[in-house]
N, C-alpha and C positions, 0 to 999 in steps of 0.2 A: 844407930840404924842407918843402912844407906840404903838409895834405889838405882838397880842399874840399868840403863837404857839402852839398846842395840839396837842399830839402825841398821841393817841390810842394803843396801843398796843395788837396784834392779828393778826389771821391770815384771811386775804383778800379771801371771796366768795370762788373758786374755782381758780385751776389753769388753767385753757382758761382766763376766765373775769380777773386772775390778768397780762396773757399775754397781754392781748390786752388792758387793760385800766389802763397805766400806771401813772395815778393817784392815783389809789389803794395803799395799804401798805400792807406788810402782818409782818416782824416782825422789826418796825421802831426805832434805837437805838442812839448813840449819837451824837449830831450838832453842831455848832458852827455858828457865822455870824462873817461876814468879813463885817466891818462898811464902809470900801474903796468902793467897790462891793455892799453892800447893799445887798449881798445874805447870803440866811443862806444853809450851808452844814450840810446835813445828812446820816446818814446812814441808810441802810435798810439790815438787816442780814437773812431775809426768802427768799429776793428777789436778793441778792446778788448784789447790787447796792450802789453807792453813790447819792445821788439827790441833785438837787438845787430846793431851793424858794425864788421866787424873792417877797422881799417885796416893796409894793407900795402903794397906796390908792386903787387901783383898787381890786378882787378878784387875789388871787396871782398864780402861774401858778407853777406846779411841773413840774420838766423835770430830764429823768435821765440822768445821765451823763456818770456812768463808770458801764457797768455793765456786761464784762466779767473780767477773771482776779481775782477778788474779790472772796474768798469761803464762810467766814463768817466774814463779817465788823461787828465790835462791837462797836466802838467808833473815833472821829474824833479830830483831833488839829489843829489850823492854826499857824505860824509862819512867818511872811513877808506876800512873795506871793506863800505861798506854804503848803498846808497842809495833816498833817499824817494821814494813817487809821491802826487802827488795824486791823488785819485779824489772830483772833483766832483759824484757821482750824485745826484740830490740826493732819493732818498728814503734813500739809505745815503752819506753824506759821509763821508770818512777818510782817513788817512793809513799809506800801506803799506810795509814796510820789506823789503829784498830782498836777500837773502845775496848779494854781487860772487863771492866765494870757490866757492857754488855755481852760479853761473851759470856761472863757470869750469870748471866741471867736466863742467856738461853743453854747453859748446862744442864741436864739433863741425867742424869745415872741408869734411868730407867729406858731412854730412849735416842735414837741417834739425833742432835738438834745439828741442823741445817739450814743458815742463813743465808737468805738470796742475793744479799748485798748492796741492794737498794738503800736500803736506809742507810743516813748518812751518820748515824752514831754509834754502828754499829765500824762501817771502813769509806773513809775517806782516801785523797791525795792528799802529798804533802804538797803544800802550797811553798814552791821556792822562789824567790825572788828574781828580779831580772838582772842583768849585769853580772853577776857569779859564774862560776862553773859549772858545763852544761855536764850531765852524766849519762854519757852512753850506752855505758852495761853494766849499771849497779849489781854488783855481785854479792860481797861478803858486807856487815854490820854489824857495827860494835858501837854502847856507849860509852860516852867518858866517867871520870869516876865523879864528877860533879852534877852529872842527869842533864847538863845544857846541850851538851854536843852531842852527834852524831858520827863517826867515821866509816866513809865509805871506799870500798876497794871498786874502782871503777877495770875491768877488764877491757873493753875496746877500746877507751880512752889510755889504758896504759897509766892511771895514777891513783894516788892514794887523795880522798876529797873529805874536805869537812864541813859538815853541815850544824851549821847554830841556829838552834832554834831560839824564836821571838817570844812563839807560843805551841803551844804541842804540833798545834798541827801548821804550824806558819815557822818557814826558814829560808836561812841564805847559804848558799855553797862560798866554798875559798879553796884554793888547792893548798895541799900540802907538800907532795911532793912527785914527781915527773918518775916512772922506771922504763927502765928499756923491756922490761918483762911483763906479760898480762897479770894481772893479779889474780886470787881466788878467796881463799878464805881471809880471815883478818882475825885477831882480837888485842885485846889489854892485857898490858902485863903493866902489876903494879898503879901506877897514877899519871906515867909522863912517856911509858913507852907502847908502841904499836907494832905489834909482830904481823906481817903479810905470807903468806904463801903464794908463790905466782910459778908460772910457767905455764 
């Protein structure tokens, strides 16, 4: 059995119809599934959201989950029970860490659940250390295949950054490596290599 995901990319009707029918998308960007959870986490960077879909055999149910907080999510990672979003804003750059466990709890099948983002177990910042690499416009993330690290494609900065984590939600940057090209998406191949897409 497989499930197939299409993500359209564009902007949703108007803004009433994307207030009110939060099924819509307007600029839908990168996901991940949690095989545990059987949800797939996405991001939505026009609507300033994180969403879940649940997949099932049934027709599946979008719900948002995190949608103050967030300026512009660009791309998402999981790692355990917790996963990272990029937020490329770029007067406020950073990396946000999101309780799977509470997301779980405020899923819902019967109803859209809508978390304000206040509480801090539900989305935090990553806490990055001083001294590191600062990241300007965290874009695309990917984890490593050991769950410690994080890689990040920085586009204003122009590099590829790696963040080690201490603890889930505590890390330090290290650069990886310098490109004459903006970065965009990222991911893993294999255990030792990192493929970028930039221009």
């Amino acid at each position: 059995k497989t499930a197939l995901i299409i993500s359209t990319l564009g902007p949703a009707r108007d803004k009433q119809w994307r207030e009110n029918t939060p099924t819509m998308y307007d600029q839908p960007m990168g996901g991940i599934h949690d095989p545990i959870s059987n949800l797939y986490f996405y991001v939505d960077m026009g609507l300033k959201q994180l969403r879940v879909l649940k997949i099932s055999h049934r027709p599946a149910d979008n719900e948002v989950v995190i949608k103050s907080k967030l300026r512009r999510p660009t791309d998402v990672a999981l790692i355990g029970s917790n996963l990272y979003i990029t937020d490329s804003d770029f007067e406020h750059p950073c990396l946000w860490v999101v309780s799977v466990a509470a997301v779980r709890k405020r899923f819902s099948a019967a109803a859209i659940a809508v978390a304000d983002g206040s509480d801090t177990d539900t989305i935090q910042k990553l806490s990055l250390g001083v001294g590191g690499e600062v990241l300007q416009e965290p874009y695309g993330i990917v984890a490593d295949a050991s769950g410690s690290s994080l890689y990040v494609s920085d586009r204003a900065g122009k590099q590829l950054v790696r963040v080690v984590l201490s603890t889930p939600t505590h890390g330090c940057t290290e650069l990886v490596a310098s490109l004459s090209q903006a970065p965009a998406g990222i991911d893993l191949v294999g255990c030792e290599s990192v493929v970028l897409a930039a221009g």
